[in-house]
C-alpha positions in Angstrom: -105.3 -3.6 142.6 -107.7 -2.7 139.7 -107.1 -2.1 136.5 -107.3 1.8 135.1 -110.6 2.6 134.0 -112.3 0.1 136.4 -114.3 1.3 139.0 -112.3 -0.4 141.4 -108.8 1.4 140.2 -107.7 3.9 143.2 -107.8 7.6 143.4 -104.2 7.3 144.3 -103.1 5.5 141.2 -105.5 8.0 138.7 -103.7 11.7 137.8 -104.3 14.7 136.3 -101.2 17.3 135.5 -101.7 20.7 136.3 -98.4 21.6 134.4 -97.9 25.5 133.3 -96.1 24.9 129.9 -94.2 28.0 129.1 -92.3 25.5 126.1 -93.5 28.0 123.5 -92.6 30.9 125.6 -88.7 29.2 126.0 -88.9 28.9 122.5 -90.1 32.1 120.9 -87.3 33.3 123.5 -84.4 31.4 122.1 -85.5 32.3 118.1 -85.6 36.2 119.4 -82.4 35.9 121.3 -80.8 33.8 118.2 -81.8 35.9 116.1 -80.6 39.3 118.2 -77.3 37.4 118.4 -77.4 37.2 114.7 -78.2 40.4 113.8 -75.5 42.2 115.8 -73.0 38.9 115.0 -73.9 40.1 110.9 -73.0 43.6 112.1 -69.7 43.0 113.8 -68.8 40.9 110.1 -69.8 43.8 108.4 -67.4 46.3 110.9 -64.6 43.9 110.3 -64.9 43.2 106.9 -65.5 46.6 106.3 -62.2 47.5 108.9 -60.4 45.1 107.0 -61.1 46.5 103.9 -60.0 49.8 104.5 -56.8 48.2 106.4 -56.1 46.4 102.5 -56.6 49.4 100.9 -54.7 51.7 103.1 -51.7 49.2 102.7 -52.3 48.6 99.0 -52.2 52.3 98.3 -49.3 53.0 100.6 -47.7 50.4 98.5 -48.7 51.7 95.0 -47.9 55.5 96.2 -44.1 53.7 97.1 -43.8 51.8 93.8 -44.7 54.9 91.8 -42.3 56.7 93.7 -40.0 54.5 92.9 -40.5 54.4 89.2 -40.2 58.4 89.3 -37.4 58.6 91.4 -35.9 56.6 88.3 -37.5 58.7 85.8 -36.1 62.0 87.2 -33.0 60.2 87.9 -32.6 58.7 84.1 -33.8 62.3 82.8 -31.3 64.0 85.0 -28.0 61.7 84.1 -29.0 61.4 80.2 -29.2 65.9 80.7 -25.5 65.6 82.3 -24.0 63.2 80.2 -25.7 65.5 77.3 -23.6 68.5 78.4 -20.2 66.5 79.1 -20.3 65.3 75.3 -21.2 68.2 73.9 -18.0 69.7 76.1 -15.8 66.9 75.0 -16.4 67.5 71.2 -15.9 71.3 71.9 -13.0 70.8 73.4 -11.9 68.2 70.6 -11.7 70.3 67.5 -10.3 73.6 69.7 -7.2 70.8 70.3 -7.1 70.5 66.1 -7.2 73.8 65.6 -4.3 74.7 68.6 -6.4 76.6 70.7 -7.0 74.3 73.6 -4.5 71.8 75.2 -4.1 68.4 75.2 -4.7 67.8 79.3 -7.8 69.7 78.7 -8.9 67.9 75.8 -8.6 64.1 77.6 -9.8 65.6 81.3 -13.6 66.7 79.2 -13.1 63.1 77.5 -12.9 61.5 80.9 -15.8 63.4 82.2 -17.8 62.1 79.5 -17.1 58.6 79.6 -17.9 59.1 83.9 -21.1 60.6 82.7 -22.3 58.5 80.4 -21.1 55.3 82.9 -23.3 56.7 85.3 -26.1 56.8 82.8 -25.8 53.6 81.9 -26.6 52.2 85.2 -30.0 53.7 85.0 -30.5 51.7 82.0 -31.0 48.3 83.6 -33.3 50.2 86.2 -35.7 51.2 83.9 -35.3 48.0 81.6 -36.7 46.0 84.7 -40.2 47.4 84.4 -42.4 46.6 81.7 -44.1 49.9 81.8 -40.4 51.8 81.3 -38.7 48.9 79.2 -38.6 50.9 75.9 -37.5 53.9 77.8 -35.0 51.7 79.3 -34.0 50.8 75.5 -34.1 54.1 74.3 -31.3 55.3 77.1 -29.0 52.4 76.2 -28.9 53.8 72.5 -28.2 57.0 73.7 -25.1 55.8 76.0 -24.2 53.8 73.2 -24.3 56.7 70.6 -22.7 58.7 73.2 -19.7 56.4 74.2 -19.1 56.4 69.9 -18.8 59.9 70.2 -16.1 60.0 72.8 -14.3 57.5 70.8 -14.1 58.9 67.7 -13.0 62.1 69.8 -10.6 59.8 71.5 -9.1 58.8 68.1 -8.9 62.7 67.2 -11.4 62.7 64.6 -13.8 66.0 66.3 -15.1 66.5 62.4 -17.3 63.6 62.3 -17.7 63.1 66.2 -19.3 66.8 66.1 -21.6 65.3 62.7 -22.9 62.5 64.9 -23.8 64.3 67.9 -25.7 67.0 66.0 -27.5 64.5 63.4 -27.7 61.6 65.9 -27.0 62.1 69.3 -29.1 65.5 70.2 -32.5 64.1 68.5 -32.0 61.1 70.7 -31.5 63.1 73.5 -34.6 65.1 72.2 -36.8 62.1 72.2 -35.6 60.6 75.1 -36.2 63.5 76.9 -39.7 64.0 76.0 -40.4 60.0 76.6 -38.8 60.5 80.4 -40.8 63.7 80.9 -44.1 62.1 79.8 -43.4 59.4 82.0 -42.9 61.3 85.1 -46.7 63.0 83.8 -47.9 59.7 84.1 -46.5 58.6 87.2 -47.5 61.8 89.5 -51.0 61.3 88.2 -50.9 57.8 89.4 -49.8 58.3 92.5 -52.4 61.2 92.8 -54.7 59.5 92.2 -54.1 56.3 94.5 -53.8 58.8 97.0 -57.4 60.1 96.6 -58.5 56.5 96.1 -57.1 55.6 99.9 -59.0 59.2 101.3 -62.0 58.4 99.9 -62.0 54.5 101.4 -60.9 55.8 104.1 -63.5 58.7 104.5 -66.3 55.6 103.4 -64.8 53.4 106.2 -65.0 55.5 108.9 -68.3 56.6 108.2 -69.6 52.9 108.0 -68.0 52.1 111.6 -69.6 55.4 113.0 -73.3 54.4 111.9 -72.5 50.7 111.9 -71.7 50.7 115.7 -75.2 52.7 117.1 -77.0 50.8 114.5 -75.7 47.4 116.0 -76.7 48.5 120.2 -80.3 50.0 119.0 -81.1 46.8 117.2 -79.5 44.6 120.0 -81.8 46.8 122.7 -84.8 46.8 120.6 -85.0 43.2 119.8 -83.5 42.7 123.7 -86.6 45.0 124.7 -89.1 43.0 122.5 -87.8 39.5 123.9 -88.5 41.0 127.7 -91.9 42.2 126.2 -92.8 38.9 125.1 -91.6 36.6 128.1 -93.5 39.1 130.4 -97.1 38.3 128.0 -96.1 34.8 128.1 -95.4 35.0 131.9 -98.4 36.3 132.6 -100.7 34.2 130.1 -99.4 31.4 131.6 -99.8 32.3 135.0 -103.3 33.1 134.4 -104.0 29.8 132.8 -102.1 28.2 136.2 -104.7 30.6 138.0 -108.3 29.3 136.0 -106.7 25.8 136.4 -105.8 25.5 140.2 -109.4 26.9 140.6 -111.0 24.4 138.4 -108.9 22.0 140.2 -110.5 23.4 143.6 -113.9 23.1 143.1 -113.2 19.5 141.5 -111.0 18.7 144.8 -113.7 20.5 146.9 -116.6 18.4 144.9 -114.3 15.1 145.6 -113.9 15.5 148.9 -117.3 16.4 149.9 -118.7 13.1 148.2 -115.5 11.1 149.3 -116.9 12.7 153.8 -120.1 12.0 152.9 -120.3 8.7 151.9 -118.9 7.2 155.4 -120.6 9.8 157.3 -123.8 9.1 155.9 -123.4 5.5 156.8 -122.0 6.6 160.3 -125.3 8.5 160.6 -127.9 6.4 159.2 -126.9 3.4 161.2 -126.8 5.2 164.5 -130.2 6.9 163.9 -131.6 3.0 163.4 -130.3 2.1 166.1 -131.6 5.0 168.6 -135.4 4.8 166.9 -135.2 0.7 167.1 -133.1 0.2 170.0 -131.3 -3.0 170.4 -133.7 -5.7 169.8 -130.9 -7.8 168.5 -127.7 -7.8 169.8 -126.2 -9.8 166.5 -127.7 -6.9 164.2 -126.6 -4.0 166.8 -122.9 -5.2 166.8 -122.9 -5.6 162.9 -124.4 -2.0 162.8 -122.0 -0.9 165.6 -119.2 -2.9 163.6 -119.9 -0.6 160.2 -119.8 2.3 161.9 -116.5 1.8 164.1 -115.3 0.6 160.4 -116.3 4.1 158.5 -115.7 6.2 161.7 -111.9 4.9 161.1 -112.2 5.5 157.3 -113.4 8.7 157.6 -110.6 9.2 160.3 -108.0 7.9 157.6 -108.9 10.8 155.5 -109.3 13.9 157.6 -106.0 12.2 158.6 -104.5 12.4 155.7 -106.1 15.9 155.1 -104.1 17.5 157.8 -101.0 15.6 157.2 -100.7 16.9 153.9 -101.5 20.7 154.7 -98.7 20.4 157.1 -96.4 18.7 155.1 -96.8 21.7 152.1 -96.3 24.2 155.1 -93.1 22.0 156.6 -95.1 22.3 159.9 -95.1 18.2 160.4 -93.2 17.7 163.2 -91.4 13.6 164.2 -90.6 12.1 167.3 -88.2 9.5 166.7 -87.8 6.6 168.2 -87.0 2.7 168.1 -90.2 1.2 166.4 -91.5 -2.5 167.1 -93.1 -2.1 163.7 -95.5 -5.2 164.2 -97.2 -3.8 167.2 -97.5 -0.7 164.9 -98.7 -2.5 162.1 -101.8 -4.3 164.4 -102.6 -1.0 165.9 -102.8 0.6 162.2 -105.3 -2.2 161.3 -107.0 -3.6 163.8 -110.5 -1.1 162.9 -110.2 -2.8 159.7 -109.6 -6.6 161.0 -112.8 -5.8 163.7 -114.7 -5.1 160.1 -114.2 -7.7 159.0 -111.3 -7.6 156.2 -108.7 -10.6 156.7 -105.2 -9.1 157.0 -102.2 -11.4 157.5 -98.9 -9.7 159.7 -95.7 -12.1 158.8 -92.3 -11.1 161.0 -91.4 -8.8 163.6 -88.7 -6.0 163.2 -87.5 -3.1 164.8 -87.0 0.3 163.0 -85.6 4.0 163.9 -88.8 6.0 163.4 -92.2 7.6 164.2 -94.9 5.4 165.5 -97.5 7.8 165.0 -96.3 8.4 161.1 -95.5 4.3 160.9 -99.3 3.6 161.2 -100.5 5.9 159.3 -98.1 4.7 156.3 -99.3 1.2 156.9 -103.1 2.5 157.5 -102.9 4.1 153.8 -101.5 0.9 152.1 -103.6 -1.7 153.5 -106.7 0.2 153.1 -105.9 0.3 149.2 -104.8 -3.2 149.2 -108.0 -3.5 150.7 -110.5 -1.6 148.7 -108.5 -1.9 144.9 -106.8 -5.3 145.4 -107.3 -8.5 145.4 -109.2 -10.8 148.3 -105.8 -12.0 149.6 -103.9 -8.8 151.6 -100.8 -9.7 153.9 -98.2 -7.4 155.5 -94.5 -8.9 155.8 -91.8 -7.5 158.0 -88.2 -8.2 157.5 -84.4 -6.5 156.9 -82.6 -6.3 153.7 -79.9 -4.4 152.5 -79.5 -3.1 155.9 -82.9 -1.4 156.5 -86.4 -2.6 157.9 -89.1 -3.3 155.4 -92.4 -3.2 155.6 -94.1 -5.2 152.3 -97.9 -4.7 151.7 -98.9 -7.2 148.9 -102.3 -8.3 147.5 -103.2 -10.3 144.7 -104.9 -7.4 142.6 -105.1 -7.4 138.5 -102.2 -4.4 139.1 -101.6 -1.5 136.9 -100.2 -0.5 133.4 -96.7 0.8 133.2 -98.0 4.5 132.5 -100.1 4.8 135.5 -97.4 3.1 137.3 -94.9 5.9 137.1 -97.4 8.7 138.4 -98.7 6.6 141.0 -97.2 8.9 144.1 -99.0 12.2 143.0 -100.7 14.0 144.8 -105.2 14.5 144.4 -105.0 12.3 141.5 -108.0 11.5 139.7 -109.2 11.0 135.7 -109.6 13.8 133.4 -112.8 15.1 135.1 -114.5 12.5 137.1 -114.9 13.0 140.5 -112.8 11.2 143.2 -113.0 7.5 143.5 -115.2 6.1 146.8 -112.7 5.6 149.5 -110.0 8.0 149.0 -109.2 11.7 148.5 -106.3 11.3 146.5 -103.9 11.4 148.8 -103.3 8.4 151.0 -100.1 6.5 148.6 -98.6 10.5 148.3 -98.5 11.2 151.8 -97.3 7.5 152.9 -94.1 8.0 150.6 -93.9 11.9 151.7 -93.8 10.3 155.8 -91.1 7.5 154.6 -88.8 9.7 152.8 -88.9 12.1 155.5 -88.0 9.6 157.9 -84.8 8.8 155.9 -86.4 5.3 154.2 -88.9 5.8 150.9 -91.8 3.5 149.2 -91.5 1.3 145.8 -94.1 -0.2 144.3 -93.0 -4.0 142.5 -95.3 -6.1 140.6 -94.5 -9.9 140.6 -95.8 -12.8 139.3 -99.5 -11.6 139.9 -98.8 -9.9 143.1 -99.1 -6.1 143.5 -96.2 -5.2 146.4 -95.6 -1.8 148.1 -91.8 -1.5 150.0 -92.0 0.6 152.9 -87.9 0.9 153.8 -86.9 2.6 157.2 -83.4 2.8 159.0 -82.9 0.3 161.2 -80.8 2.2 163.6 -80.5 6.3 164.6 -78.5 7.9 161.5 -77.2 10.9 163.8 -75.8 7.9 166.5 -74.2 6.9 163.1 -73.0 10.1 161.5 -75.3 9.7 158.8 -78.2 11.4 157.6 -81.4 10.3 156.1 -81.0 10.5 152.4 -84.5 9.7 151.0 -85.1 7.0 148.5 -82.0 4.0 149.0 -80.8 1.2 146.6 -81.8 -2.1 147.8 -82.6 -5.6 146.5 -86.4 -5.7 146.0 -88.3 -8.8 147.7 -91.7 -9.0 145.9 -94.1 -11.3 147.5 -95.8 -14.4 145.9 -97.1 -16.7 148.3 -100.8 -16.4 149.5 -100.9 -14.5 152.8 -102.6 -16.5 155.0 -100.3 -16.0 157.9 -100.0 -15.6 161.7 -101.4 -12.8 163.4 -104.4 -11.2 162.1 -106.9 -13.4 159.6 
């Protein structure tokens, strides 16, 4: 087969994409969608950040309001014991010098004594309370001196001197009170404004947090549907630039298909009708000439044949309309059939083997009719056909000695009306024939590889051997098999 860019290189093997790329459209998709997802995503961070932080401050106030209350439960409670143990010394002393001067009684003397001590006990055990905080430590210090000034007084009472324990409680023990009292009540100023003031802190974070989540949520759908509204926007311009472009290129690709094939019919019919007009002007004055002429046009009427041929086939193959009668094949009878127009023209065709396959006759030749004519026109001088089974299935092997293809044309080489850039279709084909031929094979549950060897251009035609439904099986298309690429020069029996 020729090489691309040669003259000789076949339609067949020559492509042109007609591809609608809508890869900038995916893409300007995915940023808008990412970056919808991101927006709302940033939202929602913002609603729970924002929901957790009023969650924190909600629990840290609750728990500042609780450990102020605490601290003034202690204060009151401090303030209210050092007022009660206040009163139950001053009683005790009363009581004290009315006992020295025979007025009250001993019982009554020891039962205000007692009360004291109780009172100042209980006093006491606010002292450690208030001790524990640093912010009521010296408070804490300045009760423990007054139990302790206290408890001297109620000894000294104890001992039955009320003279000087009366002197200590007026010059010691009631300005200690006095201070203490003032420090405690000061404290308790302190601690209600605290908690007052956490408790407006918490409202207002509160009141902030719910107003955040009420425009944070709206805010979050109208940017999700606007940027959702502008992505649909956008795919719908793309969709429709693109399928406009599709549009100007399928009809570009018309009139270059239409141009093609006009050249492609003309060129054997205006053989077909220039050798027949000779010959009904001159006559046959020379039977050698006449069957020459008669020769080249049997051999273009099949060419052109081959191409309406493949015309049709392919119409009905896009509409599914082809219909197959099935059928055991002797595929060398169908192989001389397919090219015996070409062997009367003189091309030298060897047929190697004899098989038998499950298939369509009609669609057999015209798969062997497309290969060997472009082994024919873009190969080498040496074209053979081989028939043999491998891997279970019949194969048909069309191999020339051609100068082949590169790898890149190699992998479009089955597409459809292929041609280059915008040159008009090759003589001898419409882009079609090596399309349709795998397109018939596949159908019939076999396929077509092409395998270049050792200076020999192959094409595999595979077919089942036997009926798949007698089997339970199915034609599957395209099947793994051991390829067989030909080498030897294919001067063979049969045809020459």
């Amino acid at each position: 087969m020729g090489r691309p860019g040669d003259k000789g290189f076949p339609a067949e093997c020559r492509c042109q994409h007609m591809e609608t790329d809508n890869t900038s459209g995916g893409r300007l998709s995915s940023r808008t969608r990412n970056k919808a997802i991101a927006v709302v995503a940033g939202l929602g961070v913002i609603a729970i950040l924002i929901a957790l932080g009023y969650v924190f401050s909600t629990s840290s106030g609750a728990q500042q309001v609780a450990t102020s209350a605490r601290s003034l439960h202690e204060a009151n409670a401090a303030a209210g014991s050092a007022a009660v143990a206040r009163a139950s010394v001053a009683q005790a002393v009363v009581f004290g010098i009315d006992h020295e001067l025979g007025v009250a009684s001993v019982e009554s003397r020891d039962a205000t004594i007692a009360e004291a001590r109780a009172t100042l006990g209980g006093t006491a055990h606010w002292v450690e309370a208030l001790q524990a905080d640093s912010a009521t430590h010296k408070l804490g210090t300045e009760l423990e001196q007054f139990t302790d000034t206290g408890e001297h007084i109620v000894e000294l009472l104890t001992s039955g001197e009320s003279i000087e324990a009366e002197a200590m409680r007026q010059s010691t023990f009631e300005p200690m009170y006095a201070e203490l009292a003032a420090s405690l009540g000061a404290r308790q100023t302190v601690i209600v404004d605290e908690i007052h003031t956490t408790e407006r802190f918490a409202g207002t974070v509160g009141w902030i947090a719910r107003l955040l989540a009420t425009l944070l949520i709206p805010a979050a759908a109208i940017i999700a549907y606007f940027l959702l509204v502008r992505r649909q926007f956008r795919e719908a311009e793309l969709k429709l630039d693109a399928k406009l472009k599709a549009e100007r290129e399928l009809s570009v690709s018309k009139d270059e298909f239409i141009a093609g094939i006009s050249h492609e019919l003309r060129t054997p019919l205006t053989s077909i009708y220039g050798f027949s007009e000779y010959l009904l002007e001159n006559g046959i004055l020379d039977p050698d000439e006449a069957m020459e002429l008669l020769g080249l046009i049997n051999k273009d009427s099949a060419e052109l044949s081959r191409m309406v041929d493949d015309l049709l086939t392919a119409a009905r193959l896009e509409a599914d309309a082809l219909k197959f009668t099935y059928g055991y094949v002797n595929m060398r009878e169908e192989t001389e059939a397919a090219i015996g127009a070409m062997v009367r023209g003189g091309n030298r065709v060897g047929i190697n083997g004899e098989i038998t396959a499950w298939a369509d006759p009609v669609r057999v030749r015209q798969i062997v009719r497309n290969l060997v004519s472009n082994a024919i026109k873009h190969g080498g001088e040496s074209v053979g056909v081989y028939l043999e089974t491998a891997s279970g299935e019949a194969v048909i092997t069309v191999s020339d000695n051609g100068d082949g293809l590169s790898h890149d044309v190699e992998e479009r080489l089955f597409d459809r009306f292929v041609n280059d850039g915008n040159e008009t279709l090759l003589m001898g084909s419409v882009g079609l024939g090596l399309s349709i031929a795998r397109s018939l094979a596949q159908t019939m549950g076999g396929d077509i590889r092409f395998v270049r060897a050792s200076g020999w251009t192959n094409f595999e035609v595979s077919l089942p051997l036997r009926d798949p439904d007698a089997l339970g099986e199915r034609p599957n298309g395209q099947r793994a098999r051991e390829s067989r690429p030909r080498h030897e020069d294919p001067v063979l029996a049969g045809h020459s």
